[in-house]
MARLO-730958 format. One line per 2 residues: number of its first residue (from 1); their letters; for each residue x, y, z of N, C-alpha, C, O. Coordinates in Angstrom, 3 decimals. Layout:
BEGIN
NUM	A	X Y Z X Y Z X Y Z X Y Z ~ ...
END
This chain:
BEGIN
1	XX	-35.749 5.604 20.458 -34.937 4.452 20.082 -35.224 4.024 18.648 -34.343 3.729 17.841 ~ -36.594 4.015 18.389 -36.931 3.374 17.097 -36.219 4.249 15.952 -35.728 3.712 14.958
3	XX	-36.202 5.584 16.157 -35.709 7.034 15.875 -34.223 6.867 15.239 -33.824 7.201 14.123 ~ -33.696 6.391 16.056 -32.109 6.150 15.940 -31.611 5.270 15.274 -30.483 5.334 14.785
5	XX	-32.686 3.971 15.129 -32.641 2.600 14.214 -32.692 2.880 13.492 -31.711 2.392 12.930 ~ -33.640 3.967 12.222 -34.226 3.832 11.205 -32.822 4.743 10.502 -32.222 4.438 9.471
7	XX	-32.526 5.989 11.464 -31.738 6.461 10.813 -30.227 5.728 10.276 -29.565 6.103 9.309 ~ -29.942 4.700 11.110 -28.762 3.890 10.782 -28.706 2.721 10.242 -27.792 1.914 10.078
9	XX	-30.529 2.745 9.818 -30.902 1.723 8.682 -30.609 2.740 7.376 -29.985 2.246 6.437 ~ -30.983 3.965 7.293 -30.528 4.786 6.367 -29.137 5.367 5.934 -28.674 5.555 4.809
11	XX	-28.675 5.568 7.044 -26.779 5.210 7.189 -26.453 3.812 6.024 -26.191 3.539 4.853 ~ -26.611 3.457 6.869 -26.035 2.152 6.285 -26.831 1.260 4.760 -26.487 0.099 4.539
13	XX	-27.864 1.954 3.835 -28.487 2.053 2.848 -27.368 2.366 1.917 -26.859 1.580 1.118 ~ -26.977 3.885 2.162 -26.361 4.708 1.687 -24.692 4.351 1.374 -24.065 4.922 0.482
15	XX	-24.177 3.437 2.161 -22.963 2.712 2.741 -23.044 1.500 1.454 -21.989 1.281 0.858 ~ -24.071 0.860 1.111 -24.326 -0.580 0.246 -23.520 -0.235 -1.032 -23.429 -1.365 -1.511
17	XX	-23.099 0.297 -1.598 -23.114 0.453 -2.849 -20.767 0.006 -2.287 -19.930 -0.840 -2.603 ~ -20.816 0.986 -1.570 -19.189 0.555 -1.240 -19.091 -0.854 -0.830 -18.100 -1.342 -1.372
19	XX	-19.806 -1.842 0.018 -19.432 -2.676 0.652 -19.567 -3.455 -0.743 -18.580 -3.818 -1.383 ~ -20.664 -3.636 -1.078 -20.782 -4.656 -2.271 -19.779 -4.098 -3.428 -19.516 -4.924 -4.301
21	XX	-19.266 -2.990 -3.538 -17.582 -2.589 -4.522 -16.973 -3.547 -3.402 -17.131 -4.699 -3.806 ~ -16.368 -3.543 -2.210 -15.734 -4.543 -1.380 -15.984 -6.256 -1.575 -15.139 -7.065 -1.191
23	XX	-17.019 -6.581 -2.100 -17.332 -7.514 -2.408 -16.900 -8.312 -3.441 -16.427 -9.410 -3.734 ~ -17.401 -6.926 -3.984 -16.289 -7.290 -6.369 -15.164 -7.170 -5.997 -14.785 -8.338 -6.074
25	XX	-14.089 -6.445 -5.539 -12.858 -6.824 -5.064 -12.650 -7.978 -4.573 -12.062 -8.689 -5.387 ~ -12.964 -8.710 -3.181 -12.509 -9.262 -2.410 -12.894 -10.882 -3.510 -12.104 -11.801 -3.725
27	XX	-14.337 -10.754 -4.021 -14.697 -12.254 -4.730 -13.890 -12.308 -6.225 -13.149 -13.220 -6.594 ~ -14.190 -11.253 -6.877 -14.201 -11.592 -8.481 -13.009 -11.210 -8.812 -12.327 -11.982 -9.485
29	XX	-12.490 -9.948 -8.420 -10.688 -9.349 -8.237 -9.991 -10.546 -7.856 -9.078 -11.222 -8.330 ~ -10.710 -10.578 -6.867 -9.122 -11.716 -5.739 -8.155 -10.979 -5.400 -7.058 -11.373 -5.796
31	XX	-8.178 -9.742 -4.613 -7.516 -8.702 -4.536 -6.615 -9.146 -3.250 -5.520 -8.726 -2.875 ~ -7.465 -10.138 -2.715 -6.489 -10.585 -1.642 -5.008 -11.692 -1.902 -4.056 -11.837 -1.135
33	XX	-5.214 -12.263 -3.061 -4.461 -13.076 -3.467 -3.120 -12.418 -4.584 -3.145 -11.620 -5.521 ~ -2.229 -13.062 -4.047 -1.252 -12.481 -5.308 -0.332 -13.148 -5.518 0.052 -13.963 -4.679
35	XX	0.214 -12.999 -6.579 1.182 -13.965 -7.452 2.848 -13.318 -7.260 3.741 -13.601 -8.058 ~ 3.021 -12.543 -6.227 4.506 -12.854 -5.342 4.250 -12.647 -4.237 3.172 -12.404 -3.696
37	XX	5.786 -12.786 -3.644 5.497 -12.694 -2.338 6.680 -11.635 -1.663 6.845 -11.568 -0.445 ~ 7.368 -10.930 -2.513 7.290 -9.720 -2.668 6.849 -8.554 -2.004 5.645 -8.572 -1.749
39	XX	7.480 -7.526 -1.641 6.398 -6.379 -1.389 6.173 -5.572 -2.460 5.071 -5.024 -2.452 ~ 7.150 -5.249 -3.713 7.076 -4.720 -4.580 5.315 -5.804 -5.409 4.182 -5.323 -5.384
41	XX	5.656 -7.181 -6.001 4.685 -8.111 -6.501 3.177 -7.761 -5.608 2.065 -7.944 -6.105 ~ 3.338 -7.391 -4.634 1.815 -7.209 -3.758 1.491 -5.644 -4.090 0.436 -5.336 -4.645
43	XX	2.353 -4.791 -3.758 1.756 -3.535 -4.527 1.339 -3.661 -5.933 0.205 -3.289 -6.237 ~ 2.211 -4.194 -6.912 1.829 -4.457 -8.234 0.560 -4.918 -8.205 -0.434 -4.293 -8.574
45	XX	0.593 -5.958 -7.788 -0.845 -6.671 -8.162 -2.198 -6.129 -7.569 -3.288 -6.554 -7.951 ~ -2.029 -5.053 -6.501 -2.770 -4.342 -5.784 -3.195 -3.072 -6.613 -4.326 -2.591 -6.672
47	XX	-2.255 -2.708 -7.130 -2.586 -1.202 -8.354 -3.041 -1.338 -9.321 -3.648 -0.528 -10.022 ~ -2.664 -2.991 -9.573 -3.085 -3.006 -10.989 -5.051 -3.955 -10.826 -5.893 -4.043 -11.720
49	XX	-5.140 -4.466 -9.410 -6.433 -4.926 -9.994 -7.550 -3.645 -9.278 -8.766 -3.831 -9.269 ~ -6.984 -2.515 -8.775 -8.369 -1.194 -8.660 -7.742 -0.547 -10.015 -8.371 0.465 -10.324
51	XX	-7.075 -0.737 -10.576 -7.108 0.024 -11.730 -8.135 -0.800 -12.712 -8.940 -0.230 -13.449 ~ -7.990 -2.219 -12.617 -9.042 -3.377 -13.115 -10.432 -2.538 -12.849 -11.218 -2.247 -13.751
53	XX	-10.615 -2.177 -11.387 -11.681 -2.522 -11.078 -12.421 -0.693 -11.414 -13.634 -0.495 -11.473 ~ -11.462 0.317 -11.572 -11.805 1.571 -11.655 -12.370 1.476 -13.479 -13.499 1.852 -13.795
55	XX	-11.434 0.956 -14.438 -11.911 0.888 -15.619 -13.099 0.150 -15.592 -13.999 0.566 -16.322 ~ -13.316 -0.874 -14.903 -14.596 -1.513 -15.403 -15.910 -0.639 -14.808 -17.082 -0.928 -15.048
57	XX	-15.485 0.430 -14.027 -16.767 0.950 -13.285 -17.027 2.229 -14.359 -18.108 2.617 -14.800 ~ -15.426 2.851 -14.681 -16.208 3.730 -15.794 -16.559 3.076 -17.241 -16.798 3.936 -18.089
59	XX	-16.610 2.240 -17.526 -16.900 1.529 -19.024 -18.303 1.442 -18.770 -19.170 1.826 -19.554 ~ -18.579 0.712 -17.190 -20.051 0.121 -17.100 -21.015 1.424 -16.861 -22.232 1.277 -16.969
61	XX	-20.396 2.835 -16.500 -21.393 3.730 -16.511 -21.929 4.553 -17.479 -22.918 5.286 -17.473 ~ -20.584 4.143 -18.822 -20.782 4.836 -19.894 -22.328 4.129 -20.610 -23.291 4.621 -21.198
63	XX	-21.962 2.828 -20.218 -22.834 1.796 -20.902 -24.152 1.963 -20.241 -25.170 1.913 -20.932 ~ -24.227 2.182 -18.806 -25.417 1.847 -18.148 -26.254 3.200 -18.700 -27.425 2.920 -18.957
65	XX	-25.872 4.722 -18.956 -25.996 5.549 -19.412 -27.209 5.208 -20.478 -28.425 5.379 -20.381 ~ -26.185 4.515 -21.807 -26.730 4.152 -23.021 -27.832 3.185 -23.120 -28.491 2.923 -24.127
67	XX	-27.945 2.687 -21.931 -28.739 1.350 -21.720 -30.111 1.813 -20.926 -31.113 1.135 -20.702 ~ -29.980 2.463 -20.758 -31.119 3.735 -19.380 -31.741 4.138 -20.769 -32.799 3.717 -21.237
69	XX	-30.931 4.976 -21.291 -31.815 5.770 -22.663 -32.240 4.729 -23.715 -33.134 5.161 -24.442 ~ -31.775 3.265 -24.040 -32.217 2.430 -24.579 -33.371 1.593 -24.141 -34.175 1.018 -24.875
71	XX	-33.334 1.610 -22.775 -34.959 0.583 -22.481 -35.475 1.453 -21.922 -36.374 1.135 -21.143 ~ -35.195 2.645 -22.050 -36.518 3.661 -21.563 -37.501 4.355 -23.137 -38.636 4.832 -23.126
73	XX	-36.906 4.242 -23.907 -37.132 4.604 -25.098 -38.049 3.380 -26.014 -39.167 3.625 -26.466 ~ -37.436 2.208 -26.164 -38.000 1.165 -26.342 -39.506 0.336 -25.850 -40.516 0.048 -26.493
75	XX	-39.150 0.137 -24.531 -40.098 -0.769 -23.803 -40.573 -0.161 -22.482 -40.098 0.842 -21.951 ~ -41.519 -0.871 -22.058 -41.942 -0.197 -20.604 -41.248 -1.284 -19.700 -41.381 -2.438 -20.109
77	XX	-40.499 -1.102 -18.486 -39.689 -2.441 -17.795 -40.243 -2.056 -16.575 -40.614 -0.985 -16.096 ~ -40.206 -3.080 -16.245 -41.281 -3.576 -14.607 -39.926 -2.718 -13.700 -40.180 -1.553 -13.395
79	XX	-38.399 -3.331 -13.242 -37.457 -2.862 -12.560 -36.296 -1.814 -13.681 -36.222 -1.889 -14.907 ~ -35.724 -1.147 -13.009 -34.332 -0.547 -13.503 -33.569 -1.804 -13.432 -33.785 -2.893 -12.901
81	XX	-32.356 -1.184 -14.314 -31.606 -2.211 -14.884 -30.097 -1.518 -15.021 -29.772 -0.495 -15.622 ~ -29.043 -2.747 -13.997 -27.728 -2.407 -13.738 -26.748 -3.746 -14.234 -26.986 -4.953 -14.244
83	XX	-25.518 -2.938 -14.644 -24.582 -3.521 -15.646 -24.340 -5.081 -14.436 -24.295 -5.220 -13.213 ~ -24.252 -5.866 -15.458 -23.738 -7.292 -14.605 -22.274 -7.215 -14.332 -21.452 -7.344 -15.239
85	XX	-21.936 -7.002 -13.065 -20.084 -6.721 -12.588 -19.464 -8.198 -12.997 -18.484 -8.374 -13.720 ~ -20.258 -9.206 -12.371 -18.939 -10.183 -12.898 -18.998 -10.211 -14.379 -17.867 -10.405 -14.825
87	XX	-20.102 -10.062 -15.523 -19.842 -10.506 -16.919 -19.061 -9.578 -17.457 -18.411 -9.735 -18.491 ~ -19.095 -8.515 -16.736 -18.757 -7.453 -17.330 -17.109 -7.528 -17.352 -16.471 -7.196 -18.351
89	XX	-16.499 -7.997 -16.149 -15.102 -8.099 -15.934 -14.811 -9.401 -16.788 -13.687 -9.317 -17.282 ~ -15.554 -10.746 -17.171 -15.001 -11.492 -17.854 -14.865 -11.041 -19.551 -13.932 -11.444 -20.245
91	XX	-16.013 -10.099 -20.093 -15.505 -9.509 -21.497 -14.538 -8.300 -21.538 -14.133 -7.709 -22.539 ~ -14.249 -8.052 -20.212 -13.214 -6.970 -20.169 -11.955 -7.526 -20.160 -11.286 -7.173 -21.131
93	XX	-11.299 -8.413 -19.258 -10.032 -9.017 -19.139 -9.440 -9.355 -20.240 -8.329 -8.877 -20.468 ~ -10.096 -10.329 -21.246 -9.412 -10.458 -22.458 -9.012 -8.910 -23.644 -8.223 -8.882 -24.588
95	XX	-9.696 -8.055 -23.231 -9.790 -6.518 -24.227 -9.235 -6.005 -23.743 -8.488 -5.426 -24.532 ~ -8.966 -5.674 -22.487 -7.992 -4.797 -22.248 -6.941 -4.002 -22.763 -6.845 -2.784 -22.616
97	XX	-5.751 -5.122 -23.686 -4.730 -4.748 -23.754 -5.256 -3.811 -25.792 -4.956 -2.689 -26.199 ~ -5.925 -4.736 -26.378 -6.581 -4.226 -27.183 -6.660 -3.118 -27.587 -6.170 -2.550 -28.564
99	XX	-7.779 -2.584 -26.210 -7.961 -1.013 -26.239 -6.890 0.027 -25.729 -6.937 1.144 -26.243 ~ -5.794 -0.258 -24.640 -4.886 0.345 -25.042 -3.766 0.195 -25.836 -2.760 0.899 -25.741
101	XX	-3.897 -0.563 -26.488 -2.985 -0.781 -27.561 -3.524 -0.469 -28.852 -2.768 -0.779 -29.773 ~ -4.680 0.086 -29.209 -5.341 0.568 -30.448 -5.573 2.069 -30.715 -6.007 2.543 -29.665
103	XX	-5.495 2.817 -31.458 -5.904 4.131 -31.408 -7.456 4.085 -31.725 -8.132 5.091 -31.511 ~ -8.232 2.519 -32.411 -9.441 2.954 -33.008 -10.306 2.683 -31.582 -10.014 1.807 -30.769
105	XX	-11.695 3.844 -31.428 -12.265 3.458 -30.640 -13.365 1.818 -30.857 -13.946 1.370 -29.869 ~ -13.440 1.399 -31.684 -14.532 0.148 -32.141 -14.131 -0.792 -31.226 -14.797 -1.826 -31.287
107	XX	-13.048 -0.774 -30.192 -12.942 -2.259 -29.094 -13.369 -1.007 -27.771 -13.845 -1.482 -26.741 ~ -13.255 -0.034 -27.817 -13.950 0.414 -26.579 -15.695 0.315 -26.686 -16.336 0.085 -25.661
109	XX	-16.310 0.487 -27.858 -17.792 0.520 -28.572 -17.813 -0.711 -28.310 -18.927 -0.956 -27.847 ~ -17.095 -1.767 -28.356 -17.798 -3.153 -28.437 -17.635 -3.809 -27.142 -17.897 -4.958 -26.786
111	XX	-17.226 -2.977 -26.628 -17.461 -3.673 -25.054 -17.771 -2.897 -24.381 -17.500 -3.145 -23.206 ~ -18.397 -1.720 -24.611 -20.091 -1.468 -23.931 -21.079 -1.997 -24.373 -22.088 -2.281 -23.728
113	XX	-20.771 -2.290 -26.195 -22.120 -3.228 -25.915 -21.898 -4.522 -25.751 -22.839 -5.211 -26.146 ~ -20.662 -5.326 -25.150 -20.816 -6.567 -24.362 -21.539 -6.268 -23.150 -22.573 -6.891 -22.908
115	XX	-21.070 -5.299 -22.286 -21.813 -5.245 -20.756 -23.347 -4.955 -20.713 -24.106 -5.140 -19.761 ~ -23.623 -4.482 -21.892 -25.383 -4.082 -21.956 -25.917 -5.624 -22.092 -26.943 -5.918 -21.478
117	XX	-25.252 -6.611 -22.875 -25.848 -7.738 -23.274 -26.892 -8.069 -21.853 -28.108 -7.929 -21.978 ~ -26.152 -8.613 -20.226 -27.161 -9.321 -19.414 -27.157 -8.272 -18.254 -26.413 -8.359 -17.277
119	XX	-27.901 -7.449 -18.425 -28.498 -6.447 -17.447 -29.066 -7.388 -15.886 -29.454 -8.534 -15.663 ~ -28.886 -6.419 -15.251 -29.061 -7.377 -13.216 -30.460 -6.792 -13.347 -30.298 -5.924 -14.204
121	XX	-31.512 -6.773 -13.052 -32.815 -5.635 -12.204 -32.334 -5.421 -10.741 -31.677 -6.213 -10.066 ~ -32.772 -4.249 -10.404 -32.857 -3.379 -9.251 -33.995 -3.699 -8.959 -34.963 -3.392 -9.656
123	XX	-34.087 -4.541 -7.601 -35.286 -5.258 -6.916 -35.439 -4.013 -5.796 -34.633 -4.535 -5.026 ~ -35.782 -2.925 -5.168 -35.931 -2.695 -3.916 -36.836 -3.046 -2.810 -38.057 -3.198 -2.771
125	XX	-36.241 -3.103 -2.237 -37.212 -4.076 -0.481 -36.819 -4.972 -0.411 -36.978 -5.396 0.734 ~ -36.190 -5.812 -1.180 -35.778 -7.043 -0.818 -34.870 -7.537 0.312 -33.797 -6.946 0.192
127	XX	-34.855 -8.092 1.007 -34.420 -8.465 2.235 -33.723 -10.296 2.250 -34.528 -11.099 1.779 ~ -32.839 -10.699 2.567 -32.446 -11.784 2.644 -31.657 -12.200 3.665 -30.719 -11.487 4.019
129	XX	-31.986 -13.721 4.446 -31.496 -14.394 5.593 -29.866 -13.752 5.693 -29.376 -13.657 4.568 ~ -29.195 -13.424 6.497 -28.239 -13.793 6.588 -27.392 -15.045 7.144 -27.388 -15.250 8.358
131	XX	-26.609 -15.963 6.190 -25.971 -16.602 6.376 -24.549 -16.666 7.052 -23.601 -16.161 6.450 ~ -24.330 -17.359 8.465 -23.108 -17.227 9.062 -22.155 -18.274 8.824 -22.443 -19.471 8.859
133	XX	-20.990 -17.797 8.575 -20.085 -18.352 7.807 -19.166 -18.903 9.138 -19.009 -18.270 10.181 ~ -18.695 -20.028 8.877 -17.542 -21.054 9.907 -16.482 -20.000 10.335 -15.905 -19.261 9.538
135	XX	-16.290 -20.010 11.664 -15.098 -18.949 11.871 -13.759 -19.792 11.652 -12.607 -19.523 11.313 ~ -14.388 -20.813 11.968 -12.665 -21.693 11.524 -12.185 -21.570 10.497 -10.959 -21.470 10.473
137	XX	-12.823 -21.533 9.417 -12.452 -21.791 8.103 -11.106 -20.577 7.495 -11.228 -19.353 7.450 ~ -10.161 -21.208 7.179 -9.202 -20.015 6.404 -9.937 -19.500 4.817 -10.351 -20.126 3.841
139	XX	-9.863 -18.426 5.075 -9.951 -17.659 3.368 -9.134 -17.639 2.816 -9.337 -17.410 1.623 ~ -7.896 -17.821 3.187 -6.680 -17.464 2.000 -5.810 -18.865 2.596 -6.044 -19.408 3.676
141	XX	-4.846 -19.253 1.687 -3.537 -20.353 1.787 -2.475 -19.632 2.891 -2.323 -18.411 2.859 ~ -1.994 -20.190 3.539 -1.125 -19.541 4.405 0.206 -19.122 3.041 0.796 -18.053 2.891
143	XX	0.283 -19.875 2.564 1.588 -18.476 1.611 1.304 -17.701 0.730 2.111 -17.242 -0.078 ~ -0.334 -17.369 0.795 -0.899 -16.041 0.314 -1.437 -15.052 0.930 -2.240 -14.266 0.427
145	XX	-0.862 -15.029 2.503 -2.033 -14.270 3.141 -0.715 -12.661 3.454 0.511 -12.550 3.433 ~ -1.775 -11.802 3.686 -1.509 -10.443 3.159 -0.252 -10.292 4.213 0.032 -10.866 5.264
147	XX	0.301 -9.362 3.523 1.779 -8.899 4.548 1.462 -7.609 4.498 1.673 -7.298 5.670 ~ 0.983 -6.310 3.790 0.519 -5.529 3.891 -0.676 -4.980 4.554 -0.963 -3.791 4.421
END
């Protein structure tokens, strides 16, 4: 029995990295929310914020890359060190259109090094209460909730 636990404590280790991407969607995206009501406006706004969320994952790996070979080179650091997702999406949103609208690369260069600015640490072992949330409570407005 203990046998079977550990392995689907390891299952589900391996699983963390998607749920918490489910997380940056569902909190910082607002992937659930959308601005028609539409089926065409809900696909739109659905393509366009994993396309949000696909650019910010390859920008932040280019960066995390550069940032690995920068404080490994530099300093000795107690934890590893991973790109901050929400800061990272607030210096991205305004650049966006920028970088595809520019041929020069210097707005793609400058917002890797915005996301290097506040690095997260990688704590491992850490363990925390889980908190249970009101089942009553609505998450979404009733004339935003998903039709898809």
């Amino acid at each position: 029995m203990l046998k079977c636990v550990n392995h689907l404590k390891e299952l589900y280790f391996k699983r963390w990295g998607i749920e918490t991407n489910y997380n940056h969607l569902k909190s910082n995206l607002n992937i659930e929310e959308f601005t028609g009501l539409s089926e065409i406006a809900i696909r739109q706004d659905f393509f366009a914020n994993i396309f949000i969320n696909n650019l910010q994952t390859l920008i932040a790996s280019d960066s995390k890359d550069e940032m690995d070979a920068e404080y490994k080179s530099k300093k000795k650091c107690k934890y590893d060190y991973k790109i901050n997702k929400n800061l990272s999406l607030g210096y991205m949103k305004d650049r966006i259109i920028e970088i595809f609208m520019s041929n020069d690369s210097k707005y793609y260069d400058r917002l890797k090094e915005l996301f290097k600015i506040n690095p997260v640490p990688i704590r491992k072992g850490r363990k925390n209460p889980r908190i249970l949330q009101d089942k009553n409570r609505r998450t979404y407005f009733i004339n935003r909730k998903r039709s898809v």
